[in-house]
N, C-alpha and C positions, 0 to 999 in steps of 0.2 A: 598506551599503545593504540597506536591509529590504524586499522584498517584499508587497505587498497579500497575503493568503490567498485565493486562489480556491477556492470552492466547487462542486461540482458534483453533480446531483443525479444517483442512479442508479435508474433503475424500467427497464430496457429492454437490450438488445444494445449498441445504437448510444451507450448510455452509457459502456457499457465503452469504443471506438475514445475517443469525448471525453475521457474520464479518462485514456488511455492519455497521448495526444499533448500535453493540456493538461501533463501531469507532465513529458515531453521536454521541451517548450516551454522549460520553465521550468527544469528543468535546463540545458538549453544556454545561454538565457539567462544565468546565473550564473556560466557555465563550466565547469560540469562536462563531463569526456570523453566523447567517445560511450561508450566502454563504461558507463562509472557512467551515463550517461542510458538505455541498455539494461537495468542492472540495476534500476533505481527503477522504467521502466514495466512492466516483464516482473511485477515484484513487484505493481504495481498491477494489471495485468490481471489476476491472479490471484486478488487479494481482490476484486475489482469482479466478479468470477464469481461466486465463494464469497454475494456479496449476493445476486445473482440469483436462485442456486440454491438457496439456502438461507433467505433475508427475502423476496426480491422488491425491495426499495426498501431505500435506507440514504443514503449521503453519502461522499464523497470530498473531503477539505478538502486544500489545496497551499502551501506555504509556501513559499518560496525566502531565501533570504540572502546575502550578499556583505559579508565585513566580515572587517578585520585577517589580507587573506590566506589566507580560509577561504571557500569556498564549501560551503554543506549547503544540502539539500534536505528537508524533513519532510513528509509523508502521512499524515494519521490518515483513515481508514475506518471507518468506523459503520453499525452497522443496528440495527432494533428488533425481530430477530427470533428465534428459539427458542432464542436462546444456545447455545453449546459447553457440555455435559454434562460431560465429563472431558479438559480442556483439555491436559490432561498424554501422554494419549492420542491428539488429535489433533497433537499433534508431536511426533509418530512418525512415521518412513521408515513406508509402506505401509499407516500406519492411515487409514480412508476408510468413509464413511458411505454413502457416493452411488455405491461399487462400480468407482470411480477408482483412479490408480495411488498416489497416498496421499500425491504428493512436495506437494503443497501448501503449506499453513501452514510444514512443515520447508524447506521449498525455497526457500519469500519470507525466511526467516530467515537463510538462509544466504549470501542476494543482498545483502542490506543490514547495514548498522553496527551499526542500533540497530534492537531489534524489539520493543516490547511489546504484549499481548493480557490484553486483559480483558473477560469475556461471564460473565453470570448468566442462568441456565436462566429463560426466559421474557420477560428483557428488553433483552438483545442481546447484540452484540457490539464492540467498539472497537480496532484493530491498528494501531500507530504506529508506522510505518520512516523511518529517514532516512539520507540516503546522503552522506558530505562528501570533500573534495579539498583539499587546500593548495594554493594557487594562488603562484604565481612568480610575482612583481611587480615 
């Protein structure tokens, strides 16, 4: 069972709560356990910041699945704003632009499966986590 992708747009605070819960949602939805549903939105608030404070506007896209005894969950995040400079340096423990504790980017990586990031200086940024279960049937 596939999932629709919902979208959601992010310019504002009360986008981040939306994006949070819509990703629960839809984790639980699927099945995943409360903790993996803790780990995906924990992960999502955290790049849904990163847009804020760093683009102002971007995108949150949600995907769910349910199929042959596997529940995942996929989030790609987007913005079209000043890109990550040295990407290698921002997943670092304690590297930080913004004068933060720096566990960020390294932090949402280490909450979920599958983590990729790609940002070019000037025209964004893109970070793709997803989090899956084997479901007992």
């Amino acid at each position: 069972m596939d999932m629709d992708t919902a979208v959601i747009q992010i310019d504002g605070l009360a986008d981040i709560v939306r994006a949070r819960q819509s990703v629960r949602d839809t984790a639980r939805e699927i099945g995943l356990t409360l903790a993996d549903q803790t780990r995906i939105a924990t992960s999502v608030s955290e790049l849904t910041r990163n847009i804020i404070q760093y683009a102002g506007k971007g995108t949150v896209a949600i995907t769910g699945e349910k199929k042959k005894g596997l529940a995942r969950i996929r989030v790609v995040v987007s913005d079209n704003g000043p890109g990550i400079a040295d990407i290698e340096n921002a997943m670092e423990d304690g590297f930080s632009t913004s004068g933060g504790l720096g566990m960020g980017l390294p932090g949402v990586k280490r909450l979920v499966e599958d983590f990729e990031i790609n940002s070019r200086s000037g025209q964004g940024t893109t970070v793709s986590i997803a989090v899956s279960r084997r479901l007992w049937v």
